[in-house]
Each structure stands twice: as C-alpha cells, then as structure tokens.
N, C-alpha and C positions, 0 to 999 in steps of 0.2 A: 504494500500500500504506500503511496506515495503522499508526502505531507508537504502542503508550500506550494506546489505547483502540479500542474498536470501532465499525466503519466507520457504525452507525446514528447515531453523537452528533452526525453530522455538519450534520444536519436540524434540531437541537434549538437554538431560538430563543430569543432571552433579551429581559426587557422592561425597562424603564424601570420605577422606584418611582413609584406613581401621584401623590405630591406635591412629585416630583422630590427634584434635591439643596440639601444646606444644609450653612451651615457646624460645623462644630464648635465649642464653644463652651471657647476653647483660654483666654481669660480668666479664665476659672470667674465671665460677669458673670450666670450666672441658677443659679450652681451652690447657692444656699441655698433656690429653691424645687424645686428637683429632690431638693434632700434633704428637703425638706418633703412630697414628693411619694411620694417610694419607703421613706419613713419610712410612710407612711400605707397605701401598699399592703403593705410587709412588717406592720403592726401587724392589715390585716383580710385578712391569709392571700390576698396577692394580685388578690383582688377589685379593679377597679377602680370602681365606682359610689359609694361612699363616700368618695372620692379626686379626683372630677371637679371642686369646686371651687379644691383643689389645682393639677391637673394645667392649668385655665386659667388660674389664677394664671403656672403655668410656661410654657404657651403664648403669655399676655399677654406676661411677659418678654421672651421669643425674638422676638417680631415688635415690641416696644420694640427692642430692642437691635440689632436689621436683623439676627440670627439665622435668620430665615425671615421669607419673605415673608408681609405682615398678608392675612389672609384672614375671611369669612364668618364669625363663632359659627358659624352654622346649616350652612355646611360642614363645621363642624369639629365638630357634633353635643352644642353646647353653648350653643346659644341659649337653652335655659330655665334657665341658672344666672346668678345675680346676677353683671355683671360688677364685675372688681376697678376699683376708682379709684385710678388709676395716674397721669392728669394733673392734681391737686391742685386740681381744680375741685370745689365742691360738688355736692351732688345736689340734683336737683326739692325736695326734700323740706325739705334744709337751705336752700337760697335764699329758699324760700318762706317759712318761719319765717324770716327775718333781715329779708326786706323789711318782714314786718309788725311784728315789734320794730322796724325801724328809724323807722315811720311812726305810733307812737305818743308 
C-alpha cells in the first residue's frame, strides 16, 4: 500500500542533467561576469542573443577557474563569437604587427 502518493509514480524515472554536475561557485570567483551577464539579459527583456558574448565570457571563467569542466565552443553553441583572451597572450593580429615593428 502506498502512502503520500499514488501507486503510478512508482514507474516514473528520473535522469541525469545532460552536462552533468558542477560546483557552485561559493567564492563568488566568476560572480562579476555573471552580473555582467544577467545585467544584460535583464536590460534586453530576457533575450538571451544579445548577451552570448557575455554569457562566454562567464562560461570562459567557470572552466578557468575548474568551475566546470572546459569543453567545445561549438558544444556549447558559441563557436562563432570572438573568444575572450583570458591567457594574456597576444592575438595573430597583434604578434604580427610587433614582429614587423620589431624588424625595422
């Protein structure tokens, strides 16, 4: 006899979140692009497309900081936005301009 609920819930399966679990980010070490981030959806009425450079900014962070495992752009359906430079390395672009200033 079942007490509390009825006897069909019993069949009723439950799954795993599809990119698993993570920790919390109990530090608050990525909490200033998260406000950069929900600042930006609360300013365009919750949309989030105007906010995806944002929200990899915040994503960069979290798998910086071993928040979540680093994973694909293109998994994570942001392969066509400029990534943030985050290891203080130059870009193609700026390297390229320095060696040839440096070689005149």
């Amino acid at each position: 006899m079942s007490f509390g609920r009825p006897g069909s819930f019993s069949e009723i399966l439950s799954s795993p979140p599809d990119r698993g679990s993570f920790p919390l980010d109990h530090y608050g070490e990525c909490k200033e692009q998260m406000k950069l981030y929900l600042s930006c959806l609360q300013k365009n009425g919750a949309t989030s497309s105007p906010c995806r450079l944002a929200g990899k900014e915040y994503l960069e962070c979290r798998m910086t900081k071993g928040l979540m495992e680093r994973d694909e752009w293109h998994k994570l359906g942001m392969n066509n936005l400029t990534a943030p430079n985050t290891s203080g390395t130059s870009t193609p672009d700026q390297s390229s301009n320095s060696t040839s200033q440096s070689k005149s």
